[in-house]
C-alpha positions as CSV (number, residue, x, y, z in Angstrom):
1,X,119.8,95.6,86.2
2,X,116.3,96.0,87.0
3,X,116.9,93.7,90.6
4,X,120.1,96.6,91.5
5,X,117.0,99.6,90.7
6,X,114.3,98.1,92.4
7,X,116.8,97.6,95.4
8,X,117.8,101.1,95.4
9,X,114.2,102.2,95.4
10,X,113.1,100.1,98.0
11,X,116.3,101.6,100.4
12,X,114.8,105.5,99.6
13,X,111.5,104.3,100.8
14,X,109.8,104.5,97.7
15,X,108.2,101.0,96.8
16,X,107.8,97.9,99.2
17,X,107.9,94.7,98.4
18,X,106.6,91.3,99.9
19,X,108.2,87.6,99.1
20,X,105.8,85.1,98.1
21,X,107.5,82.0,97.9
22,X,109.9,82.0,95.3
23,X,108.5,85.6,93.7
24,X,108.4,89.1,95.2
25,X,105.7,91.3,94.4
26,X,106.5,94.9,94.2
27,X,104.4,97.7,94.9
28,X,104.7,101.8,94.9
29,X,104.6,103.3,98.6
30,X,101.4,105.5,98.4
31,X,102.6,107.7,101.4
32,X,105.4,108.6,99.7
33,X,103.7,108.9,95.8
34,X,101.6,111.3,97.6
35,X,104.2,113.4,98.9
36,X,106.1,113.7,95.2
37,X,102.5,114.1,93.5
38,X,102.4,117.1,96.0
39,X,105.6,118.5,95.1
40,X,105.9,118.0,91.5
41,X,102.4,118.4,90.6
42,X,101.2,121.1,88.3
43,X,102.5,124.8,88.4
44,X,100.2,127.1,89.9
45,X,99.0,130.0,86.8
46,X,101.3,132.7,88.9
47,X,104.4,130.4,88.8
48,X,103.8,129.4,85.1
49,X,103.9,132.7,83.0
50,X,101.8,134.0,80.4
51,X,103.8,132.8,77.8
C-alpha cells in the first residue's frame, strides 16, 4: 500500500513528513535528493562510449 511505501521511505531518510491535524503532508529530503542526483546523474562522455 502506498501508507507501508511511504513508511519505508521515511525509515531510509529519504522523505519527511509533518502531521497536520488529521493529514500528513509529505515531502522529498533535499539533502539526500542531492546526494542521489550526484550519484546517478549523467555519465561523464569517457564513461559513456562512442557508441
Amino acid at each position: 500500500t502506498i501508507s507501508h511505501h511511504l513508511k519505508v521511505l521515511k525509515q531510509a531518510g529519504l522523505i519527511d513528513s509533518e502531521r497536520r491535524g488529521t493529514w500528513v503532508y509529505y515531502w522529498i529530503n533535499p539533502a539526500v535528493l542531492a546526494r542521489m542526483s550526484a550519484l546517478i546523474g549523467p555519465a561523464s562522455p569517457a564513461l559513456a562510449g562512442t557508441g
